[in-house]
C-alpha positions in Angstrom: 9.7 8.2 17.0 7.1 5.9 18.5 7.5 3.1 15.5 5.0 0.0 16.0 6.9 -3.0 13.7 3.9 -5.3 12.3 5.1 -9.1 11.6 4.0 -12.7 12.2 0.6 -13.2 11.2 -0.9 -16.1 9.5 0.6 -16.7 6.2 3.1 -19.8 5.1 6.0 -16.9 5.7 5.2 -16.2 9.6 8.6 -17.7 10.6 10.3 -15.3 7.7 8.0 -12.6 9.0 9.5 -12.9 12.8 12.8 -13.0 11.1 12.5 -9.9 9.2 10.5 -8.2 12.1 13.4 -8.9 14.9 15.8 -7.2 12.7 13.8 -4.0 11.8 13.0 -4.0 15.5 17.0 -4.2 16.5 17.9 -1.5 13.7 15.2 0.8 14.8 16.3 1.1 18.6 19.9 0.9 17.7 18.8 4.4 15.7 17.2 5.2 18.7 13.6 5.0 18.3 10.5 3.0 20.5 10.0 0.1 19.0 6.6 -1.7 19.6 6.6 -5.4 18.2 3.3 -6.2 17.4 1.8 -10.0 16.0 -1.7 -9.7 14.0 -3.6 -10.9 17.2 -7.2 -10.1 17.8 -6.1 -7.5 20.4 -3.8 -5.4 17.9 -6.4 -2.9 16.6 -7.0 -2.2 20.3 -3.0 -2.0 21.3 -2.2 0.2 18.4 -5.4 3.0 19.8 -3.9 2.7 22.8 -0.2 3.2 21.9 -1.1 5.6 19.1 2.8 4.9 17.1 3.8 8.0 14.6 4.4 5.6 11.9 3.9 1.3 11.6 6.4 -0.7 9.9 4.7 -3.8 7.8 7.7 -6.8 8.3 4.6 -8.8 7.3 5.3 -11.5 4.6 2.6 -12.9 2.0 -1.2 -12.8 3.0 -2.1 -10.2 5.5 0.5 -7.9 4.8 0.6 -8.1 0.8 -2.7 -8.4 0.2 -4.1 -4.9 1.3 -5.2 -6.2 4.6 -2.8 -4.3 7.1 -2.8 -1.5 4.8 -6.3 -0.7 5.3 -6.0 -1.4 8.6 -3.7 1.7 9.4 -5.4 3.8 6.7 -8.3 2.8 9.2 -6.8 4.1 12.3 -5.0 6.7 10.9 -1.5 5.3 11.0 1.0 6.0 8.3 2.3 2.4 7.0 5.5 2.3 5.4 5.0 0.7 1.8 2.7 0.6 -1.0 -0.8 1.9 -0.5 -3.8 -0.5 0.1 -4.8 -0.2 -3.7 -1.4 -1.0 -5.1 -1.3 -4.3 -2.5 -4.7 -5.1 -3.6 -4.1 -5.3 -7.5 -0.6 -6.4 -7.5 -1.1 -9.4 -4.8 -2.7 -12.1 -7.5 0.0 -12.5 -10.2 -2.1 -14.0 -12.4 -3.6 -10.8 -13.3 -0.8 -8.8 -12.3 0.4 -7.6 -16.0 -3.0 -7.3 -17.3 -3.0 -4.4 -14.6 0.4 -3.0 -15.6 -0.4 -3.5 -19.6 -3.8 -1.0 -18.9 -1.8 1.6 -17.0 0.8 1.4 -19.1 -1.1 1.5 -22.1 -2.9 4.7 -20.8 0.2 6.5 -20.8 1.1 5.6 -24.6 3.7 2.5 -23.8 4.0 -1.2 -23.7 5.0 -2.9 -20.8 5.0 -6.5 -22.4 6.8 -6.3 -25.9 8.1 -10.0 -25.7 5.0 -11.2 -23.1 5.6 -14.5 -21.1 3.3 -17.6 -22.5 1.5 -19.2 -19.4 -1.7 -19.7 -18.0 -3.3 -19.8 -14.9 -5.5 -22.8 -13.3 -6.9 -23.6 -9.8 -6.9 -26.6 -8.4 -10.5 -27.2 -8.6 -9.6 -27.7 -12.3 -7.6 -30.2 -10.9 -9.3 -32.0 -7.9 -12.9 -31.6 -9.0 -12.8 -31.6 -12.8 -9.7 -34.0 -13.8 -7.3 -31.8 -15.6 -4.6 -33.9 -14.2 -5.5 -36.1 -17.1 -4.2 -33.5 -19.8 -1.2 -32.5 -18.6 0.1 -33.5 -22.2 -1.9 -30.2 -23.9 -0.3 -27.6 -21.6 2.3 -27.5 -24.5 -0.2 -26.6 -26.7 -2.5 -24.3 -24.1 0.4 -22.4 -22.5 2.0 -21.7 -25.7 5.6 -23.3 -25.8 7.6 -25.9 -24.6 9.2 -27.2 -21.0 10.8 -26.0 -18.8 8.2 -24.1 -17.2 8.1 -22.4 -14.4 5.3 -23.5 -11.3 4.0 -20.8 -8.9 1.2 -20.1 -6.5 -0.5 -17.1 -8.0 -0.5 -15.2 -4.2 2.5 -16.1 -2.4 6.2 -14.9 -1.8 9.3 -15.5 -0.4 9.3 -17.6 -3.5 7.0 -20.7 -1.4 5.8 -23.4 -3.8 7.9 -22.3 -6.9 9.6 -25.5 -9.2 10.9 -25.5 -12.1 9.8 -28.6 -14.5 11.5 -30.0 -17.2 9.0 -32.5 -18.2 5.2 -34.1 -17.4 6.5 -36.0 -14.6 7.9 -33.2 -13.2 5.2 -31.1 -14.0 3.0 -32.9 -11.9 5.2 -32.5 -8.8 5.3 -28.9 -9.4 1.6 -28.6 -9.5 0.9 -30.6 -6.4 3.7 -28.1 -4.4 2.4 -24.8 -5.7 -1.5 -26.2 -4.7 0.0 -26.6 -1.2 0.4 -23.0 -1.1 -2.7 -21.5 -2.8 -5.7 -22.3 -4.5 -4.5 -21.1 -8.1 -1.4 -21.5 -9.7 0.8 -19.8 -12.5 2.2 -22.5 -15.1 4.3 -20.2 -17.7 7.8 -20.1 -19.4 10.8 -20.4 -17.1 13.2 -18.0 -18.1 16.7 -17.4 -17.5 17.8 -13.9 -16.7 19.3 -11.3 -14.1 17.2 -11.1 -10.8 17.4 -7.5 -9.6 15.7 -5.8 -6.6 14.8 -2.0 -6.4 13.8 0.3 -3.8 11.9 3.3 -4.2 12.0 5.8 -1.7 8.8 8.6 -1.6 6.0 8.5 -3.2 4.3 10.8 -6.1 6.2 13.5 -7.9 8.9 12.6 -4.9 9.5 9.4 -5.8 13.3 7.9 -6.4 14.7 4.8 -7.0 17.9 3.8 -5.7 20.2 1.4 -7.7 19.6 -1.7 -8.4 20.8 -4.5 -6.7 21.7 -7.9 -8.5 21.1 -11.2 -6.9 23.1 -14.2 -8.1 22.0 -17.5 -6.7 24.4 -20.5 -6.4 21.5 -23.0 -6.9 19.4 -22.9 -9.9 17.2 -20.3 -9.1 16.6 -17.6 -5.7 14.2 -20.1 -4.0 13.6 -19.8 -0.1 16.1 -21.6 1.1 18.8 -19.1 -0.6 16.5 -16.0 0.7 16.9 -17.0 4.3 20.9 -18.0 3.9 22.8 -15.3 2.5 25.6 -17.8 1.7 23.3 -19.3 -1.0 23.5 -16.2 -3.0 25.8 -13.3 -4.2 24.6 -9.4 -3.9 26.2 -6.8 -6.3 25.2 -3.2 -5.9 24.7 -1.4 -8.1 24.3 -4.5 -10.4 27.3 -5.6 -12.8 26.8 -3.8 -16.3 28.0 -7.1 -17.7 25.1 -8.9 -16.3 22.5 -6.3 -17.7 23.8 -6.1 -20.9 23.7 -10.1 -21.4 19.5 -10.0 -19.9 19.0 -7.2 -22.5 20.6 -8.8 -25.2 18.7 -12.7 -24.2 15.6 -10.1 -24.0 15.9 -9.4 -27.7 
């Protein structure tokens, strides 16, 4: 197959992006494919008419290729885009508003995704550049529902960018200024200890299958970015240790 591999682009994640591209692009003609590497430059619309690939690849991390962007791009041109559809990118791209989204569908279907929900809220930094809330950081407490430590996080990135976890106000304030580095709003909530597992589906619809889960086990105190671009900063188990699930299910409850 003709198989155009999307990455780069604009985001905080390009250099991940170019990372995670190269080694899609050496797997695919190691399989034996054609492999077109392709950067989100003002000529790609044009390249990708011209080339006319049987299927596109998105290697692209954060804004551009999470967002719905690319994914209406190739719904566009006709192109079938490996990964979720631009709908699913659209509504599940802002984490702020993320598990409303999953409570309504999950609600439609008679079932509660949420039973123990997380306390946190969600503040842009116009909040606090043009309207001082940098002067009550001492009510969060009381506004986000519980205690330190919380966990700090740009509502629309990945690769884990701009994430801290703060034990206190000073902290806190540290956290906020990282996270607003990265995006205009950001997600103060409850940190929370637990098992870290990633899942891929395969299909889609009726067709549809996930394959085990796999369990990630960072050395340092949390999978930040360093540890997802070094694979010696981080254990993998698949399928994940029944030990580890067992312990998240019973902190869960």
């Amino acid at each position: 197959m003709k198989v155009a591999v999307l990455m780069g682009g604009k985001s905080h994640e390009r250099e991940f992006s170019l990372i995670s591209g190269k080694n899609v692009c050496d797997a695919l003609e190691s399989a034996g494919h054609t492999v077109l590497p392709l950067d989100t430059v003002p000529e790609l619309t044009q390249t990708l008419l011209q080339e006319k690939p049987d299927v596109a690849y998105n290697a692209l991390h954060g804004t551009l290729g999470e967002d719905g962007t690319i994914q209406a791009l190739c719904d566009l041109l006709n192109i079938p885009l490996l990964g979720c559809s631009t709908n699913v990118c659209r509504l599940t791209w802002n984490k702020s508003t993320l598990k409303a989204t999953l409570n309504r569908y999950y609600s439609s279907i008679g079932k509660d995704m949420f039973a123990h929900p997380i306390p946190g809220i969600c503040l842009s930094e116009a909040c606090f550049k043009d309207m001082g809330a940098a002067n009550a950081l001492d009510l969060f407490k009381h506004a986000i529902g519980c205690d330190f430590p919380y966990a700090v996080k740009p509502a629309h990135c990945g690769s884990a960018l701009g994430i801290s976890k703060a034990n206190n106000i000073e902290e806190l304030a540290k956290a906020l200024l990282l996270a607003y580095s990265f995006d205009k709003e950001c997600i103060i909530e409850k940190w929370i200890d637990g098992v870290q597992l990633a899942v891929a589906v395969i299909g889609s619809g009726e067709d549809a299958y996930a394959l085990p889960p796999l369990e990630i086990v960072a050395r340092g105190e949390f999978y930040d970015t360093q540890a997802r671009i070094q694979d010696d900063l981080a254990d993998f188990y698949s399928p994940a240790r029944l030990s580890s699930l067992s312990k998240d299910e019973a902190q869960a409850n």
